[in-house]
C-alpha positions in Angstrom: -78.9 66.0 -166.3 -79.4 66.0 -169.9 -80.5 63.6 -172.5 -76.7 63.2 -173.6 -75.4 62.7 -169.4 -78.1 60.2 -168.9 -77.0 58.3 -171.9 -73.3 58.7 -171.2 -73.9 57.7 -166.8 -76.2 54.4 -168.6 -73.7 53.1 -171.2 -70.6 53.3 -168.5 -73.1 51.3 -166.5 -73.5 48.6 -169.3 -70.4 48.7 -169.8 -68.6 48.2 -166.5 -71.6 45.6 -165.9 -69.8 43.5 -169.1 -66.1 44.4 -167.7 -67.1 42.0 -165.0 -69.7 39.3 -166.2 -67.7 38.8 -170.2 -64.5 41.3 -170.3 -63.4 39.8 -173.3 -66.8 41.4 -174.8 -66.7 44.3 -173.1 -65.0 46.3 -175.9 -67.5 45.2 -178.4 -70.3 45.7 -176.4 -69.5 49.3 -175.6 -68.7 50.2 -179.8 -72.4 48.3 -180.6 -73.5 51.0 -178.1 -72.3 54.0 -179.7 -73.3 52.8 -182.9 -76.9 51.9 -181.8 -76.9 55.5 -180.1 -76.0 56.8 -183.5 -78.5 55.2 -185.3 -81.6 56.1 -182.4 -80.1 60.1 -182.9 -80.1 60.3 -186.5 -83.8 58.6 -186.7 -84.9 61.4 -184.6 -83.6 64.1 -186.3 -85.2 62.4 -189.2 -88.8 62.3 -187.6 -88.3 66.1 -186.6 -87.7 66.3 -190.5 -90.5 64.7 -191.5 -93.0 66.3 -188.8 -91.5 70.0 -189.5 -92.5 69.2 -193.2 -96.1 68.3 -192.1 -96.5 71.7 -190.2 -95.7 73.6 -193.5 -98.1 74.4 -196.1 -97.0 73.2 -199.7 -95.7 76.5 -201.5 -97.2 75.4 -205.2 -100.4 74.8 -204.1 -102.9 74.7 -206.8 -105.9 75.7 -204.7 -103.6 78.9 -203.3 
């Protein structure tokens, strides 16, 4: 199972964990999820970003 089945199996888990405790927040609770989820997958592709432009020399270089 993948990054993405993992996360999916884990939030219905959450989730269905609220259904029963607070259903009147379950709704709620799920969107803040996906959001948060959002936010975690964007960051990384950021950091990939930032260490991809680490790993390549500058191309005006004044020493080059």
């Amino acid at each position: 199972m993948g990054w993405a089945g993992g996360w999916q199996q884990a939030r219905q888990a959450v989730v269905a964990l609220w259904r029963r405790a607070r259903p009147e927040r379950a709704l709620a609770i799920e969107a803040e999820l996906e959001e948060t989820r959002a936010e975690v997958v964007a960051a990384q592709a950021g950091d990939r970003l930032i260490e991809a432009a680490w790993e390549w020399p500058p191309t005006n270089f004044e020493g080059s």
